[in-house]
C-alpha positions in Angstrom: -24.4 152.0 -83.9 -28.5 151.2 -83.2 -30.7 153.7 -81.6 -31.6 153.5 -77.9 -30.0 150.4 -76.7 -32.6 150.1 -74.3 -34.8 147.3 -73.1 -38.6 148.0 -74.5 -40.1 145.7 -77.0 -39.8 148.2 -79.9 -36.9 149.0 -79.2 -35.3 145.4 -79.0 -37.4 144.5 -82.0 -35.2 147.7 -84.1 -32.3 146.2 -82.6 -32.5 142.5 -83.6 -33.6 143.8 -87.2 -30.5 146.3 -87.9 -28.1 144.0 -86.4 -29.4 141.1 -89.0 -29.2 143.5 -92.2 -25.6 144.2 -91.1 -25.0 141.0 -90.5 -26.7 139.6 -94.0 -24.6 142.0 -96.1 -21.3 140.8 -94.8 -21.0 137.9 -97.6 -19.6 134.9 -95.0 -20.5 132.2 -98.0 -18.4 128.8 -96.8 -16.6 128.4 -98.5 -14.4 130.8 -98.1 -16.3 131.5 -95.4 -14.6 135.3 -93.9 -16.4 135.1 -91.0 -14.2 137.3 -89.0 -16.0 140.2 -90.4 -18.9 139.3 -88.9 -17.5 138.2 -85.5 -15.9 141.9 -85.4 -18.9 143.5 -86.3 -20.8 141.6 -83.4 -17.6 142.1 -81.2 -18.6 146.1 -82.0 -21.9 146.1 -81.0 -21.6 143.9 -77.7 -19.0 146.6 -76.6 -22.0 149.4 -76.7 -23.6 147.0 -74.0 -20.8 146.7 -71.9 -20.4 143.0 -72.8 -16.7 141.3 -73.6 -16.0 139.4 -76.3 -12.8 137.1 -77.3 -12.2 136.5 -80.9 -10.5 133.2 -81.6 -9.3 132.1 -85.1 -7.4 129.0 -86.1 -7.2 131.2 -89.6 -7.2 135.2 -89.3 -9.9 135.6 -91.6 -12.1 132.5 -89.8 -12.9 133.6 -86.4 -15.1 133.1 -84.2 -16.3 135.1 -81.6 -17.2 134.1 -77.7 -19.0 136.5 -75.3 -19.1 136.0 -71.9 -21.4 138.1 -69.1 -19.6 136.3 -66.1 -21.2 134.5 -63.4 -20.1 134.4 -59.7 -19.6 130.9 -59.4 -23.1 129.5 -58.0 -24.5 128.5 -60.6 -24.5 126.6 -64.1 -23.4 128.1 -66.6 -25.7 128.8 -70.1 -24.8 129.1 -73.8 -26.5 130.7 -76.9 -24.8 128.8 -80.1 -25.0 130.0 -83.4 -23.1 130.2 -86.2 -22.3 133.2 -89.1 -21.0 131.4 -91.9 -23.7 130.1 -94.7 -24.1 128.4 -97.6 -23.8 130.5 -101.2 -26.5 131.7 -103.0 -27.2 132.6 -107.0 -28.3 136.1 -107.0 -30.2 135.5 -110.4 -32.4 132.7 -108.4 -33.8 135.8 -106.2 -36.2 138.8 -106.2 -33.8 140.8 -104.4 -29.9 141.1 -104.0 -28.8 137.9 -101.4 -26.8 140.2 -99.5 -28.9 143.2 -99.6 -30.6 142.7 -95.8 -33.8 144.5 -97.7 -37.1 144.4 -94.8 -40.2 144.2 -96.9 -43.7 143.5 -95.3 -42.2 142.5 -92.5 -39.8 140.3 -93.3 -35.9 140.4 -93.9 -34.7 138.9 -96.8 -30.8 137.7 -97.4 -29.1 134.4 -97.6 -28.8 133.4 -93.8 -31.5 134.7 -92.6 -32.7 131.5 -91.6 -29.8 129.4 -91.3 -28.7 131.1 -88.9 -27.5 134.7 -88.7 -31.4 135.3 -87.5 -30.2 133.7 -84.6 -27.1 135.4 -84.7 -28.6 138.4 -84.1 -31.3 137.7 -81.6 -28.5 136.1 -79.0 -26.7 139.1 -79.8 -29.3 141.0 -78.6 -30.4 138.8 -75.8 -27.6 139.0 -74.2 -26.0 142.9 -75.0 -30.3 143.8 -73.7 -29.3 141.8 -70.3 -26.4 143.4 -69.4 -28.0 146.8 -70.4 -30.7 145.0 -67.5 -27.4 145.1 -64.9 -27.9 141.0 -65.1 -26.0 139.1 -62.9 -25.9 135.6 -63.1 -25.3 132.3 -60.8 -23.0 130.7 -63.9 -21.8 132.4 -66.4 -23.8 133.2 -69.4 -22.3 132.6 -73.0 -22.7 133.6 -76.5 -21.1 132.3 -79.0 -21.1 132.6 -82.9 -19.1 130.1 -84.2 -17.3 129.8 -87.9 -17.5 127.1 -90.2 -20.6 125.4 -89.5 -22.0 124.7 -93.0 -18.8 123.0 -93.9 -17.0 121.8 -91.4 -13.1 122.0 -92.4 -12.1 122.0 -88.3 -12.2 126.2 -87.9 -15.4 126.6 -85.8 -16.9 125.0 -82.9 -14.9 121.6 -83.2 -11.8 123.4 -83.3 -12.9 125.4 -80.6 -13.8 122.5 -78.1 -10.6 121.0 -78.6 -8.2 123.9 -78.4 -9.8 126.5 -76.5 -12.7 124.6 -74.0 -12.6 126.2 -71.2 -14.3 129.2 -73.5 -17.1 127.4 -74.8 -17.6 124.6 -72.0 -21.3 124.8 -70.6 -23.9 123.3 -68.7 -26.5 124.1 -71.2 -27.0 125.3 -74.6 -29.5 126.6 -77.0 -28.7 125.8 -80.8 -30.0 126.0 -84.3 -32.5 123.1 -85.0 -36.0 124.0 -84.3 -38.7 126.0 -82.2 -41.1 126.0 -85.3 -44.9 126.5 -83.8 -47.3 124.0 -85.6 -50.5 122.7 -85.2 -51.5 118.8 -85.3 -54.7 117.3 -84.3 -55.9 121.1 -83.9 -53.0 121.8 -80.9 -50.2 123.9 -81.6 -46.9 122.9 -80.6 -43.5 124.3 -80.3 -41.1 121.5 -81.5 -37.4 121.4 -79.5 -35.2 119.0 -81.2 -33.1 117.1 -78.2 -31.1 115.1 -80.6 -30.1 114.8 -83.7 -29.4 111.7 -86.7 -25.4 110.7 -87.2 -24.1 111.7 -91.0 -22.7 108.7 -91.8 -21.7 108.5 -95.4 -20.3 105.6 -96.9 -18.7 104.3 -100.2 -19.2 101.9 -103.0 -16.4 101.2 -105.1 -17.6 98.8 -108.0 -14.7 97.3 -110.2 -15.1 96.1 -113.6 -12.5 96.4 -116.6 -11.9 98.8 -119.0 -12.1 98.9 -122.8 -12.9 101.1 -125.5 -16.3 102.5 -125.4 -16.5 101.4 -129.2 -16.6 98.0 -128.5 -18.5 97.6 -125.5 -18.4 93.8 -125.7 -14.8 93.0 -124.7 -15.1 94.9 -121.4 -16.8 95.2 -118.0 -18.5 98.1 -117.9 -18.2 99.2 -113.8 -20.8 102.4 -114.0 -23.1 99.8 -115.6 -22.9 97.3 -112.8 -23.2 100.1 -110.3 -26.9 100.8 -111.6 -28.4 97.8 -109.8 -27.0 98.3 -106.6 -28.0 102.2 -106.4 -31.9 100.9 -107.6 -31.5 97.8 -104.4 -30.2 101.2 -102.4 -33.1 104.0 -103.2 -35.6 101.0 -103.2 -34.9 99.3 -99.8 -37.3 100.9 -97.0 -35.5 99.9 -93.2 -37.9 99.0 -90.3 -38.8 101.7 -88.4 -38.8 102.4 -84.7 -39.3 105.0 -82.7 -37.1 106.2 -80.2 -37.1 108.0 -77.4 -37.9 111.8 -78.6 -40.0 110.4 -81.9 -41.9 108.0 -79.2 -42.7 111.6 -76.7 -43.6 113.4 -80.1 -46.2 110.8 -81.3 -47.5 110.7 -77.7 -48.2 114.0 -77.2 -49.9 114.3 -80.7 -51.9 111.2 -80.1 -52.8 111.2 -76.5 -51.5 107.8 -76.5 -48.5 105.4 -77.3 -48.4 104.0 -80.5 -46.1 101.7 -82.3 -44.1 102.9 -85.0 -45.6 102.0 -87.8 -49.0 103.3 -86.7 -47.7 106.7 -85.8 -46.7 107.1 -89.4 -50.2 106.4 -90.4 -51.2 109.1 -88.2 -48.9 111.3 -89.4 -49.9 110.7 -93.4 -53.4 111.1 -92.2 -53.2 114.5 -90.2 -51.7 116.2 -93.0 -48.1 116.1 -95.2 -45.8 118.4 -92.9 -46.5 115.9 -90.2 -45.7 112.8 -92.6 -42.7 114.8 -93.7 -41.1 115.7 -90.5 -41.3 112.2 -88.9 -40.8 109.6 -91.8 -36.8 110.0 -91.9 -37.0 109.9 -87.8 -38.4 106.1 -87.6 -35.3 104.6 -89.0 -32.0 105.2 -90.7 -32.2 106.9 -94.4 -30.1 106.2 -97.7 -29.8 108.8 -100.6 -26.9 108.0 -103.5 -26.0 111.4 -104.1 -22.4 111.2 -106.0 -21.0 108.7 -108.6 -17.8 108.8 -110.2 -16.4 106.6 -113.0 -14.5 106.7 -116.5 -13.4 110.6 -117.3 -13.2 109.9 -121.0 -16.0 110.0 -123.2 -14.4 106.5 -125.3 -13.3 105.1 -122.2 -15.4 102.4 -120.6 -14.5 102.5 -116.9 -12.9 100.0 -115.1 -14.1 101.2 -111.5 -17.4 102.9 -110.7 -17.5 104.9 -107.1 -20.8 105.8 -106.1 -21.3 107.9 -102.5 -24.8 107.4 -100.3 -25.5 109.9 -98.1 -26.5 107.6 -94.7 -28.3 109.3 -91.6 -28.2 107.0 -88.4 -30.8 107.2 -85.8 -29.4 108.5 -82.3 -27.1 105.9 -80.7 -27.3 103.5 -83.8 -23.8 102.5 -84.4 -22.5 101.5 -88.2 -21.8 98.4 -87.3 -25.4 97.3 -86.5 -25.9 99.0 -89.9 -23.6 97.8 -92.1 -24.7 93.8 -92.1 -28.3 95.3 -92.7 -26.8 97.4 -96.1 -24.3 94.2 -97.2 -27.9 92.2 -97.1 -29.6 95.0 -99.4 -26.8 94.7 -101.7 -25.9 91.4 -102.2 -23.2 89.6 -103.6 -21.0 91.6 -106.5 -17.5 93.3 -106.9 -17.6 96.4 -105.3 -15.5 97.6 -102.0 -17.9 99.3 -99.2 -16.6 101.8 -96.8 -17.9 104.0 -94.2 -16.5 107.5 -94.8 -17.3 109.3 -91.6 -19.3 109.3 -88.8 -20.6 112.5 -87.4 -23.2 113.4 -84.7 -25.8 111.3 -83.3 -26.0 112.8 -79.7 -29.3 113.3 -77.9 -29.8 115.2 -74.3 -32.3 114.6 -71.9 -35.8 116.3 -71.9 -36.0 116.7 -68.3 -34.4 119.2 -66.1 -34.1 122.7 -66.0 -33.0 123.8 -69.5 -36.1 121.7 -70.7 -38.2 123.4 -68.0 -37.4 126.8 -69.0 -38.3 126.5 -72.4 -41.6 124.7 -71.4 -42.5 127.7 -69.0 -41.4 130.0 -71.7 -44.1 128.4 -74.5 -46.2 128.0 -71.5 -46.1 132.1 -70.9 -46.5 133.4 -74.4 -48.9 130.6 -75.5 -50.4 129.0 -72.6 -52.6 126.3 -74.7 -49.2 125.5 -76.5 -46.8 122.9 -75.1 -43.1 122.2 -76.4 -42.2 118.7 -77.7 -39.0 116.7 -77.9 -38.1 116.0 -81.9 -34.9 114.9 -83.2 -32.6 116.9 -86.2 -32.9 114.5 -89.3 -29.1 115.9 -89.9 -27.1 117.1 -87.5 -25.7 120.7 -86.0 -23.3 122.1 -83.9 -24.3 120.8 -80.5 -22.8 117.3 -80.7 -19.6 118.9 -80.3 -20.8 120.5 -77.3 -22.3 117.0 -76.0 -19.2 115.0 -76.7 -17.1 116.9 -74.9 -18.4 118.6 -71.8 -21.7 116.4 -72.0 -23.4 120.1 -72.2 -27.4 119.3 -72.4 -27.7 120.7 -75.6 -31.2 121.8 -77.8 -31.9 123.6 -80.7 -35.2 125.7 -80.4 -35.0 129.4 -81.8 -38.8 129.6 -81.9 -40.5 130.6 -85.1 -44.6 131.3 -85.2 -44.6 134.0 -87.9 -43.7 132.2 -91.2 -45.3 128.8 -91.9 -43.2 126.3 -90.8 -43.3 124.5 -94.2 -42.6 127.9 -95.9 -39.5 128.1 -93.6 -38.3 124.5 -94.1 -38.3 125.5 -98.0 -36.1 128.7 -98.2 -33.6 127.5 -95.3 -30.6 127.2 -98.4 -32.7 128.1 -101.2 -33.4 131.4 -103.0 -35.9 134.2 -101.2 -34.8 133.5 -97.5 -36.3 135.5 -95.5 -37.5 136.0 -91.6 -40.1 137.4 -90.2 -39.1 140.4 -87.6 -41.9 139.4 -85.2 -40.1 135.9 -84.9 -36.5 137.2 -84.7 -38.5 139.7 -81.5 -39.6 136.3 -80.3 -35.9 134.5 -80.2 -35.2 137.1 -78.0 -37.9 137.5 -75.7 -37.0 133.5 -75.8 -33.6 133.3 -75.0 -33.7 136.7 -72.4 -36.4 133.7 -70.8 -34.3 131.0 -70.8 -31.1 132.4 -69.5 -32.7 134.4 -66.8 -34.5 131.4 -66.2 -31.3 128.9 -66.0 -28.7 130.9 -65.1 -30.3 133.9 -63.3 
């Protein structure tokens, strides 16, 4: 299927870019996701390297796939995450067909090109290039490119965990998350995110009483009492604090500790990217994104539910939340309820998975250093962490494409990577596993 399958830099760097255009013009939009196809095409091409792959689907036309290059038993064992569904895309938003794969100057455009079949491909090819190399690792080295990521209906990695672990358990893991290279204070830096915020959405449900919207005065309008509490909600800043990765961040930036409030001073005065990426880290955030009430036109409604989008910082439970949001609120006649609570896990950034990616910026950017961040939302890995306690990052570095550029198309129209990026997730990841596992 690709020419050569061998182990030079050009030819790696043909590799990685025809296996992403095959992989972009599979549509895998979730829903419905039909991320089989791309699991069998991946399946395909890991058989011309020799390497064996299990495909496991909770639905036929879901699966994921899970290739192993096995270890003999000395060692721990290593993981390259990724997942092949994404989000959908309005082909009259772009300059070119979403699912056309199209390289032009350098650059492949197609919805998941970012987010994450970019990845996709470059683990792909990490790990079909080591096997080509006759690699033999200590623990066994994994790839994995998991269904139902954007959605998260229980077909992918979750699923996975719970009904088939022992294919997916790991010592370590690389993920989706970060690896952008920027520059603060005149040093670049490769940020690794070591943990990541908990989604934890909650519910208002205001009551009132209904009436006919043509005489407003003999009823209780519900949607109207709902305003004030939505204004108290988007208007309510929470103290900040750093923690542990946002505290190593500021540091490194600074040359010094700072408290929290100072760092985002520092960060507004270096420049907006740096403002940006650590304001929603120095506390938990709330954005009222849904609101349901009457469904007739003439109908005043009786109950008002409005849904806020709530990220927790790593290791902040609800309930030292929820007292916090009751005060914001005040008294009225509403319900609250928390509606789920998802991620929030962190890893340590110390030991050897954090050491190979440091030697690996340190290699192909020696005045460079990585930095622990944390994910504003969350990913895949916290399935990983709760339930083999796998140290888990995201980093799939990026030094191409502006970071700021990149955080813009990610689910937006005119994705696109760069090819000399997707070359560097796999010079990356060929790093990191011979580095932890090898």
């Amino acid at each position: 299927m690709l020419p050569g399958l061998a182990t030079t830099t050009d030819s790696l760097r043909a590799e990685v870019t025809e296996l992403l255009q095959e992989l972009i013009r599979l549509d895998t939009v979730n829903p419905p996701g039909n991320e089989t196809a791309a699991a069998e095409l991946l399946r395909d091409y890991l058989a011309e390297s020799g390497v064996e792959s299990e495909l496991y689907a909770r639905e036929p036309a879901r699966a994921n796939l899970v290739a192993r290059i096995p270890g003999r038993g000395d060692g721990p064992s290593f993981l390259l995450l990724s997942h092949t569904d994404t989000v959908v895309a309005d082909p009259a938003e772009w300059q070119v067909d979403p699912w056309s794969g199209e390289l032009r100057d350098g650059e492949i455009w197609g919805r998941g090109a970012l987010d994450m079949k970019g990845e996709v491909a470059a683990s792909a090819v990490a790990i079909a290039s080591l096997a080509r190399d006759g690699f033999q690792p200590q623990g066994d080295l994994i790839f994995v490119a998991a269904a139902d990521e954007e959605v998260g209906y229980d077909f992918g990695l979750s699923w996975l965990c719970k009904e088939h672990p022992d294919a997916v358990r790991a010592d370590y893991a690389l993920n989706e998350g970060a690896g952008e290279r920027v520059e603060f204070a005149g040093r670049p830096f490769y940020l690794c995110s070591t943990a990541e915020k908990m989604s934890s959405p909650f519910r208002l449900v205001v009551h009132g009483r209904a009436g006919h919207a043509s005489m407003p005065g003999i009823a209780d309008n519900a949607l109207v009492k709902a305003a004030p509490l939505i204004e108290r909600l988007a208007e309510y800043r929470p103290a900040l604090r750093l923690e542990a990765e946002t505290a190593a961040l500021v540091e490194a930036i600074a040359g010094q500790r700072l408290e929290a409030s100072q760092a985002l001073d520092l960060a507004r005065g270096l420049d907006p990217f740096a403002a940006e990426l650590l304001e929603p880290l120095l506390s938990f955030t709330l954005s009222p994104t849904m609101i349901s009430a009457s469904e007739r036109q003439n109908v005043i409604p009786s109950t008002c539910e409005v849904v806020v989008d709530c990220r927790l910082l790593p290791g902040q439970a609800q309930a030292e939340v929820e007292p916090v949001l009751r005060e914001v609120l005040g008294e009225g006649d509403f319900d609250f309820e928390w509606l789920d609570g998802r991620g929030g896990t962190r890893s340590p950034f110390e030991g050897p998975l954090w050491d190979a990616v440091q030697s690996w910026v340190a290699a192909t950017e020696p005045s460079a250093a990585a930095v622990p961040v944390c994910v504003p939302g969350f990913t895949d890995s916290h399935w990983l962490r709760e339930a083999f306690g796998t140290v888990a990052y995201g980093f799939f570095p990026a030094r191409t494409m502006d970071a700021q550029l990149a955080a813009r198309l990610i689910h937006s129209a005119d994705e696109r990577i760069a090819v000399e990026d997707l070359e560097l997730g796999v010079d990356c990841f060929r790093h990191v596993a011979r580095t932890v596992c090898g």
